[in-house]
Residue frames as qw, qx, qy, qz and C-alpha x, y, z in Angstrom:
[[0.580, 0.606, 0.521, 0.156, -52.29, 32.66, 14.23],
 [0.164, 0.981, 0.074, -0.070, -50.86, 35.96, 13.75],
 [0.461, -0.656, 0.506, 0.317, -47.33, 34.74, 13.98],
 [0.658, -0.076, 0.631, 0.405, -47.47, 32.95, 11.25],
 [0.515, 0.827, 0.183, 0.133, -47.88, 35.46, 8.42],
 [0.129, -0.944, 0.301, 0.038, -45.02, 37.25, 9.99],
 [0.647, -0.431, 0.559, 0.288, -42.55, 34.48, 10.33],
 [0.601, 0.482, 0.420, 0.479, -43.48, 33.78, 6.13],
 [0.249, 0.951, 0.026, 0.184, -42.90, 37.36, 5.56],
 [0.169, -0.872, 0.446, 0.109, -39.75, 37.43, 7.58],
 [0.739, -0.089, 0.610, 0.270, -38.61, 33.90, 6.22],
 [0.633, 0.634, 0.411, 0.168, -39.06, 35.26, 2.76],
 [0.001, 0.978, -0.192, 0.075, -37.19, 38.50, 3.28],
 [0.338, -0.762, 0.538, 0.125, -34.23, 36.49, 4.34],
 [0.759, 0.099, 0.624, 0.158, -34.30, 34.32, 1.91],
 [0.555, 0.811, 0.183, 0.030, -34.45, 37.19, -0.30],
 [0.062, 0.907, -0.417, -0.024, -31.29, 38.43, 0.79],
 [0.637, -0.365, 0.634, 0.241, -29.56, 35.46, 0.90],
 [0.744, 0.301, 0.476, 0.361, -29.57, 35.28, -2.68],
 [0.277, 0.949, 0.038, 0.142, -28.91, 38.61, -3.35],
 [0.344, -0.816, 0.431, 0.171, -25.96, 38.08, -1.33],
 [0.803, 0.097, 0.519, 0.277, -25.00, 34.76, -3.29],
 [0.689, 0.551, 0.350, 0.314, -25.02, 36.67, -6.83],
 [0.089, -0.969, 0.191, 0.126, -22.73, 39.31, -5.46],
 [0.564, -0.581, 0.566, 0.154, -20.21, 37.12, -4.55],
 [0.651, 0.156, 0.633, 0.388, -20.24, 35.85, -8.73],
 [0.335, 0.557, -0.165, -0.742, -20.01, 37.49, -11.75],
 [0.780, 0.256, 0.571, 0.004, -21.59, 36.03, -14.55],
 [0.088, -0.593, 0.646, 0.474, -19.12, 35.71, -17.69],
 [0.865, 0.416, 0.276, 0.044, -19.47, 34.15, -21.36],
 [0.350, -0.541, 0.656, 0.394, -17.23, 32.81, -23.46],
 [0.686, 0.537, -0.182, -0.456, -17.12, 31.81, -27.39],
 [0.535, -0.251, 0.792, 0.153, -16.54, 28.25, -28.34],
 [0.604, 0.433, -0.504, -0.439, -15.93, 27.25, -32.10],
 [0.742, -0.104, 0.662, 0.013, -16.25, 23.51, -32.82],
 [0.313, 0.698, -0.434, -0.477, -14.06, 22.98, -35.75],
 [0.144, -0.165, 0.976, -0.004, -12.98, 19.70, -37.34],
 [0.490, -0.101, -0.719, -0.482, -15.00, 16.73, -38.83],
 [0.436, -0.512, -0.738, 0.058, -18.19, 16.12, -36.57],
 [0.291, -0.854, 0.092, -0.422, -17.40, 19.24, -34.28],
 [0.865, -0.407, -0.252, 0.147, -15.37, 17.37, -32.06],
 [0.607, 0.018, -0.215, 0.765, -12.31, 20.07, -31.82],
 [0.367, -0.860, -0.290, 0.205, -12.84, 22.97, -29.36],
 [0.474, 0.134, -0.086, 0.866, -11.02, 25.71, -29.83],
 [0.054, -0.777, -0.340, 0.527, -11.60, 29.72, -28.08],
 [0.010, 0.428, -0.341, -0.837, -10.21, 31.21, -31.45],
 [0.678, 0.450, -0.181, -0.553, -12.40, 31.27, -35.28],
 [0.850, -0.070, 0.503, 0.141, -11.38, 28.03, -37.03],
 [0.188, -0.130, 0.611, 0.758, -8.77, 28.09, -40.01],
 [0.342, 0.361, -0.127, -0.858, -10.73, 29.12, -43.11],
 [0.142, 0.301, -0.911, -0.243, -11.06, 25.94, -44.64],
 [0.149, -0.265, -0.920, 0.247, -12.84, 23.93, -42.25],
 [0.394, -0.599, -0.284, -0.636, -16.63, 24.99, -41.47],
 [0.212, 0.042, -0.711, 0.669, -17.23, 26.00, -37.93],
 [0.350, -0.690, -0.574, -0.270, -20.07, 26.40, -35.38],
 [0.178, 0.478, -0.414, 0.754, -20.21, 29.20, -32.75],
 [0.542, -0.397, -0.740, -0.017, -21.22, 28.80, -28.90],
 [0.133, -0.675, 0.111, -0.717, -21.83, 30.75, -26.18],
 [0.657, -0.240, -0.698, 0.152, -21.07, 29.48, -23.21],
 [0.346, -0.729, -0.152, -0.571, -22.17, 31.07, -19.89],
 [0.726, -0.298, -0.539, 0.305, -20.47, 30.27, -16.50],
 [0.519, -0.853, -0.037, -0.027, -20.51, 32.06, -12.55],
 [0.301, 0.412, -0.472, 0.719, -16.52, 33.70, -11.57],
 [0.614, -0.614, -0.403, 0.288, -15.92, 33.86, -8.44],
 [0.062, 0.976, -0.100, 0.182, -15.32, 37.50, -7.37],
 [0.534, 0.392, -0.579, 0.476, -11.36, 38.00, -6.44],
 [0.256, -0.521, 0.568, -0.583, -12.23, 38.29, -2.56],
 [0.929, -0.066, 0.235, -0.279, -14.29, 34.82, -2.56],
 [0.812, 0.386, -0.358, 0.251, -11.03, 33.35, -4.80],
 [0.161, 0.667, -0.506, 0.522, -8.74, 35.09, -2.27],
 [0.570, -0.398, 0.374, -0.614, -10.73, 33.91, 0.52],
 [0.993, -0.052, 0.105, -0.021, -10.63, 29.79, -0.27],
 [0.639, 0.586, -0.403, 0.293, -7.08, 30.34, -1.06],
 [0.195, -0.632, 0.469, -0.586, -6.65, 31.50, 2.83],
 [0.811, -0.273, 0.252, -0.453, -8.67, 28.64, 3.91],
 [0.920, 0.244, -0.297, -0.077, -6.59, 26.30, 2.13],
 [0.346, 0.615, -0.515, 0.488, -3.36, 27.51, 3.51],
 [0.455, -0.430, 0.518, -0.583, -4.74, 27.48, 7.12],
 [0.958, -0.107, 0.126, -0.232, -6.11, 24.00, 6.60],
 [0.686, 0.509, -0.470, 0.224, -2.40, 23.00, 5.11],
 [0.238, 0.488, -0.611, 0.576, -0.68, 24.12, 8.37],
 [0.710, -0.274, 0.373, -0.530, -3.47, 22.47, 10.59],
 [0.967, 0.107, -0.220, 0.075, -2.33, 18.97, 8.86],
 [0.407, 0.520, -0.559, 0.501, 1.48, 19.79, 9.48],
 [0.304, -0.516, 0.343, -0.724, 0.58, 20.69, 12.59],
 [0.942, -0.177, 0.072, -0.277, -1.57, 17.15, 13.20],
 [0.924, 0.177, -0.276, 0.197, 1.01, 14.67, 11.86],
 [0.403, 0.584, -0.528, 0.466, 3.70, 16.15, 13.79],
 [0.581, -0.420, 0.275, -0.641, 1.62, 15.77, 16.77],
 [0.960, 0.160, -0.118, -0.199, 1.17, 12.18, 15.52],
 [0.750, 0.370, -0.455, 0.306, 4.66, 11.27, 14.77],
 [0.282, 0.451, -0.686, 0.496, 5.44, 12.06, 18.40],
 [0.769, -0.304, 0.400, -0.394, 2.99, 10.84, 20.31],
 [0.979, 0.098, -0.150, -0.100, 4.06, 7.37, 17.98],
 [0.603, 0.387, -0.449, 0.534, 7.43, 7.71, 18.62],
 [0.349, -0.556, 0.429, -0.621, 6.79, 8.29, 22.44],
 [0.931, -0.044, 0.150, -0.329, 4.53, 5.47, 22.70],
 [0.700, 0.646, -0.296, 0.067, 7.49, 3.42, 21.31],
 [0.121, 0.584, -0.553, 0.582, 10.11, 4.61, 23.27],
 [0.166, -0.376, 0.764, -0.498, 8.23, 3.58, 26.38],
 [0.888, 0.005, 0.290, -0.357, 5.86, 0.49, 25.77],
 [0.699, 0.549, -0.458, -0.004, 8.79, -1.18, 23.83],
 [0.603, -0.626, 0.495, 0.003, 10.68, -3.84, 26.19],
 [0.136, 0.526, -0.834, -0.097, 13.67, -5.66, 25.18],
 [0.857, -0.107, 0.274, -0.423, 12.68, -9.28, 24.29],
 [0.626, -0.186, 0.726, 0.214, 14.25, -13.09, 23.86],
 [0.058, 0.137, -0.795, -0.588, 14.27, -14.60, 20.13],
 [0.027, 0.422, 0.906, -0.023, 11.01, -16.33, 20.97],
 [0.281, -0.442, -0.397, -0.754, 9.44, -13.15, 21.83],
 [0.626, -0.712, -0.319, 0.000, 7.86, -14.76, 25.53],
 [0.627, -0.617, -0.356, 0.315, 10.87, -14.10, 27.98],
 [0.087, 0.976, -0.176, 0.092, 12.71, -10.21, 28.37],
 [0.745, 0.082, -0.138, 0.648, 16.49, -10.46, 28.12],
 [0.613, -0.500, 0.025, 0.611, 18.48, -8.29, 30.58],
 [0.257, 0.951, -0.072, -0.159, 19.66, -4.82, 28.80],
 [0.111, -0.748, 0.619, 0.215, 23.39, -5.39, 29.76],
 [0.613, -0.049, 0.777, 0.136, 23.08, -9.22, 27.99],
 [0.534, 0.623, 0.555, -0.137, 21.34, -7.65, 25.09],
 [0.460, 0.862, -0.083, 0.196, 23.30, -5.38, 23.13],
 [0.111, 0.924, -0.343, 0.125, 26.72, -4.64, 24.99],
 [0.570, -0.527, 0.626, 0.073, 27.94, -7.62, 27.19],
 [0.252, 0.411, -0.862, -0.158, 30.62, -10.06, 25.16],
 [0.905, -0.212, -0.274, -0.245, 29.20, -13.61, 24.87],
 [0.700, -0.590, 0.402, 0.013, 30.93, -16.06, 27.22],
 [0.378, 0.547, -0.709, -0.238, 33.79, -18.14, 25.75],
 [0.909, -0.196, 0.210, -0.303, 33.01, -21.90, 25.94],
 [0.421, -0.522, 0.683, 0.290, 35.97, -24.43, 25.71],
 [0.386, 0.323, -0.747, -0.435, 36.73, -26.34, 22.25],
 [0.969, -0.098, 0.116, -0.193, 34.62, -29.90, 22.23],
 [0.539, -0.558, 0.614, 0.141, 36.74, -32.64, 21.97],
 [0.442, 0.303, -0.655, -0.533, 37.12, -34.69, 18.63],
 [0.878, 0.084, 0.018, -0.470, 35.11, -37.40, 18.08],
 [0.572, -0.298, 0.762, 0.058, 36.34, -40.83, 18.41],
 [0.320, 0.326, -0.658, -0.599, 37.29, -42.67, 14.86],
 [0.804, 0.248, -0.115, -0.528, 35.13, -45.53, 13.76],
 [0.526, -0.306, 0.772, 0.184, 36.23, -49.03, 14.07],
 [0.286, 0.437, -0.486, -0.701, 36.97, -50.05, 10.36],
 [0.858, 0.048, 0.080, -0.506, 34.52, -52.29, 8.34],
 [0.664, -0.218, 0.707, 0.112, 35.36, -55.93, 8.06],
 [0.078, 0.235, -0.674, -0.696, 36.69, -56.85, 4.21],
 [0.815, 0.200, -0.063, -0.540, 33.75, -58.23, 1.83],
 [0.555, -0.126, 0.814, 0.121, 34.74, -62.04, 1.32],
 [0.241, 0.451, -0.696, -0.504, 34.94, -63.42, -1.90],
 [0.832, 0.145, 0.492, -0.213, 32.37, -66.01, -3.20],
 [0.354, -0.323, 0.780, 0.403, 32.88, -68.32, -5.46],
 [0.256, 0.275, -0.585, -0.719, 32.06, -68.87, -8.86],
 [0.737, 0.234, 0.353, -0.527, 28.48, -70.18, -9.47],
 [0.378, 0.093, 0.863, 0.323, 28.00, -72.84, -12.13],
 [0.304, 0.024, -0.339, -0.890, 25.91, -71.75, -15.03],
 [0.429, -0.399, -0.685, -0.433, 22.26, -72.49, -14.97],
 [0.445, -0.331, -0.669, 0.496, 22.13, -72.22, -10.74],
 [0.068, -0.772, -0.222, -0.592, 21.03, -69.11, -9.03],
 [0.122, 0.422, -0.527, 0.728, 22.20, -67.37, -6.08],
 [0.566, -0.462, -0.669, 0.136, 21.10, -67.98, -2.71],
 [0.411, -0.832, 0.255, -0.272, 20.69, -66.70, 0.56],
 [0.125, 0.464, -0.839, 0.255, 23.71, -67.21, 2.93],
 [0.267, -0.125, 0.917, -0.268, 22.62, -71.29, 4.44],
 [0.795, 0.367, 0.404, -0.265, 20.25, -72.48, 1.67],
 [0.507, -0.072, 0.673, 0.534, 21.82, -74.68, -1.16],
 [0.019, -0.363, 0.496, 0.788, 21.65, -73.75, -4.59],
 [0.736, 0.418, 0.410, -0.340, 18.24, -74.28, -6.75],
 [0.558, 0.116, 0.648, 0.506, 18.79, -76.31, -9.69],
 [0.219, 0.170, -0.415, -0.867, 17.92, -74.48, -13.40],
 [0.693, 0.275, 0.464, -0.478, 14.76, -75.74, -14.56],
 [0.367, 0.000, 0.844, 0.391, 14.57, -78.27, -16.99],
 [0.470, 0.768, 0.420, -0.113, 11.58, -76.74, -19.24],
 [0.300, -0.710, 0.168, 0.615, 14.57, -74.88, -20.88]]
């Protein structure tokens, strides 16, 4: 029971300084904003032309002191050269990996073609085919003979159908 007045008294005490330490590390700064123009809608940090009716603002915001600016500038830099530092790591371990899980394969992709068949040896020379035997030529069309009007063609062995007589 007695611990716990102490621990709120020492929890409070460091909480007190933690914010005293926060509002070191800012300075609070204001700044004057005119709103010139029809409606207010132009911002400007100088008076507005004479002309035009203007409204002034105070505006209140937290600087960061130059050793807290200096200090995320440091952290950026170091975190820049810890990327460089990754991807180059990267790009050669991928380009290792590459190098040796990479075998030489067929067109298909299933069976590994030989190194010395794969890139340097000459292909084989295969003799010329021979030429192709010509075509025996087609037999002439025969000439038929003139039909009589009104008849109609036939197949070859069936006689000629008369014309019809409803003509």
């Amino acid at each position: 029971m007695k611990l716990l007045p102490a621990f709120c008294l020492l929890s409070a005490l460091i909480m007190a300084g933690a914010v005293q330490t926060v509002a070191a590390r800012t300075e609070t700064r204001s700044s004057t904003v005119y709103r010139c123009g029809p409606e207010g809608r132009d911002l400007r940090d100088s008076p507005c032309p004479s002309n035009q009716a203007a409204s002034a603002v105070t505006v209140e915001y937290d600087q960061p002191s130059a050793a807290l600016a200096r200090a995320a500038k440091e952290r950026a830099a170091a975190d820049l050269k810890r990327a460089q530092a990754l991807e180059k790591a990267r790009l050669k371990h991928e380009a290792e990996a590459r190098k040796h899980l990479s075998t030489p394969t067929g067109i298909d992709g299933l069976k590994p073609v030989p190194a010395v068949i794969a890139a340097s040896a000459p292909k084989p020379t295969q003799p010329p085919k021979a030429p192709k035997a010509p075509h025996a030529p087609k037999a002439p069309l025969k000439k038929t003979e003139a039909q009589p009007m009104g008849t109609e063609a036939t197949k070859p062995g069936q006689a000629p159908k008369a014309a019809s007589a409803a003509r």
